[in-house]
C-alpha positions in Angstrom: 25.6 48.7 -12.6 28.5 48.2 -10.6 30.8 50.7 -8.4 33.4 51.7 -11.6 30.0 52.5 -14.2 28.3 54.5 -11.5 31.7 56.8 -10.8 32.2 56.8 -14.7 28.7 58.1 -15.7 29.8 61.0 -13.0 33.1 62.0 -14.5 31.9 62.1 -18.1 28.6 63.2 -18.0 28.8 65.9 -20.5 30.4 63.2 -23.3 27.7 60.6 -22.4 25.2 63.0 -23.3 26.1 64.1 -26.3 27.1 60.2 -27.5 23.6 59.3 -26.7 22.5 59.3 -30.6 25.7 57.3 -31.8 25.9 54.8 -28.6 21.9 54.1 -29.8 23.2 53.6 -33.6 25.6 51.4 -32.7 23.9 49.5 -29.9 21.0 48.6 -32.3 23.4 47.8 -35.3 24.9 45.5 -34.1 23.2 43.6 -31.1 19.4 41.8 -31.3 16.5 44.6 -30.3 16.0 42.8 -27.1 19.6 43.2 -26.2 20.2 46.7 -27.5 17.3 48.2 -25.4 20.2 47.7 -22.0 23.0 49.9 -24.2 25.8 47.8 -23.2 28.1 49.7 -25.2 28.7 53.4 -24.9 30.4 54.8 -27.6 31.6 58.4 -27.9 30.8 60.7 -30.0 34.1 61.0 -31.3 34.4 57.7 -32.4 34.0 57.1 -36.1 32.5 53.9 -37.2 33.4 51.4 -40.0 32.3 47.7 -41.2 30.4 47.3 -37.9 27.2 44.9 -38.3 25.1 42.1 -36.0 28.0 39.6 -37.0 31.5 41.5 -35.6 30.5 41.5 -32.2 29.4 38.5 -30.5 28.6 38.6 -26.5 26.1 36.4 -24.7 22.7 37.7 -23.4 23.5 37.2 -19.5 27.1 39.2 -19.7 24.7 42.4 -21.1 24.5 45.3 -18.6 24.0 49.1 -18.8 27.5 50.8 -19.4 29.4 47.7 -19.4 31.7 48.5 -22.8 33.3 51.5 -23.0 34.6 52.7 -27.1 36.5 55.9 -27.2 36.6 57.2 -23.7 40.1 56.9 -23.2 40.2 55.7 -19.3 42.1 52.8 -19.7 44.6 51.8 -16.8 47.5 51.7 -18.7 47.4 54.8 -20.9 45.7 58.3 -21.3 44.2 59.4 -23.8 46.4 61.0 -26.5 43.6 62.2 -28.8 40.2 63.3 -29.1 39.5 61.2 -32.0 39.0 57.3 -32.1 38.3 55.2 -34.8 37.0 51.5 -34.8 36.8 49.8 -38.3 36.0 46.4 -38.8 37.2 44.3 -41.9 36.1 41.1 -43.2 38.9 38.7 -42.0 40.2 40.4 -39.4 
């Protein structure tokens, strides 16, 4: 876990906790059991999910790490978050 996951697991604590059931649904939805066992992705709570399957997200076993996708937390460098909600649909084509 690098410098950045360790001082984001600090800061948002509270929301981490409480997206533990959805980052597990997610994590196991759409990557291989042996790879979903590291949660790579966090996902917040907030986030409502859409068209999201083993297919739609495609990553490579050694770029896998705890924390190492962040949906719906807002920190990005260029921008704040403007809303609580997030949503991240996935459609066929697209």
């Amino acid at each position: 876990m690098n410098q950045y996951s360790k001082r984001f697991l600090k800061t948002h604590l509270i929301e981490i906790i409480m997206s533990i059931p959805k980052t597990i649904y997610f994590n196991f939805k759409v990557l291989p059991v042996k790879q979903a066992l590291r949660l790579p992705y966090i996902v917040s709570y907030h986030v409502k999910l859409s068209g999201i399957n083993r297919k739609t997200f495609l990553t490579k076993d050694n770029d896998l790490s705890t924390c190492s996708m962040r949906i719906g937390f807002g920190d990005s460098i260029t921008s704040r978050r403007e809303s609580p909600k997030s949503l991240l649909c996935v459609e066929r084509g697209g």
